[in-house]
C-alpha angles and dihedrals in degrees: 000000000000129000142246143083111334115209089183088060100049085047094066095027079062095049092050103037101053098056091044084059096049088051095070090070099044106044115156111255108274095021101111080060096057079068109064084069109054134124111256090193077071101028084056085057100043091051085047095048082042094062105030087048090054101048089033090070109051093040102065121064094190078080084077124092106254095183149316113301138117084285089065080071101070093044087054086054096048090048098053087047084065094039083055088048084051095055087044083065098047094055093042091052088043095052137072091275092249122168080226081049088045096039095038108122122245118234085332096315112133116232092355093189084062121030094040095065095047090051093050090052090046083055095049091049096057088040093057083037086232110155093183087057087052095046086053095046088052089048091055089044091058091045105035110035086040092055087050102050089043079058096044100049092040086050088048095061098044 
């Protein structure tokens, strides 16, 4: 691990970030009151892994590609799951703004708006070797993906 100012994560906090932004224009109908229920054991670890993801990865330099080797692998992979997040987007913009339309899986992944992020941050952090990126990552999984499919499951039987 070594510090200093990581262009890759920037790179991905960008491609998360601006559609989130977008999004809170552009909520499905009801979900502000999904939540009103939710679990705050999971909604204080999704606002830690928030936090420490974000700074986690702009902190670390080893996050930046330093050559061509096997490594280069994991960071690819990090990188089409976001591509995959961004497409998620797209077809959520482009749709009625649904929560099925938010919630729809993804080529078989469960809550994709969710779940991709937090697995691209999962593969940077093995490709930096940063366990404290990968701790933090976990933390946000818990949180985060939890919170989702708690969502999803309570919109579903409404």
């Amino acid at each position: 691990m070594r510090f200093g100012f990581s262009y890759v994560g920037l790179i991905f906090l960008l491609m998360l970030f601006i559609p989130n932004f977008m999004w809170t224009k552009n909520k499905p109908e009801g979900y502000d009151g999904l939540t009103k229920n939710e679990n705050r054991i999971l909604l204080a670890l999704e606002r830690v892994g928030e936090a420490a993801v974000t700074a986690l990865m702009l902190i670390f330099s080893s996050n930046d590609v330093r050559g061509v080797d096997g490594r280069l692998a994991w960071l690819a992979a990090a990188f089409v799951l976001m591509v995959l997040y961004e497409i998620f987007w797209i077809r959520y913009f482009r749709s009625e703004k649904t929560m099925k339309d938010f919630y729809g899986s993804l080529l078989g992944i469960p809550v994709p708006g969710a779940t991709l992020p937090v697995i691209a941050v999962l593969l940077v952090a093995v490709y930096g070797k940063n366990p404290y990126l990968f701790a933090a990552g976990v933390i946000l999984g818990i949180g985060h993906i939890g919170i989702h499919l708690g969502h999803r499951k309570e919109a579903a039987g409404s």
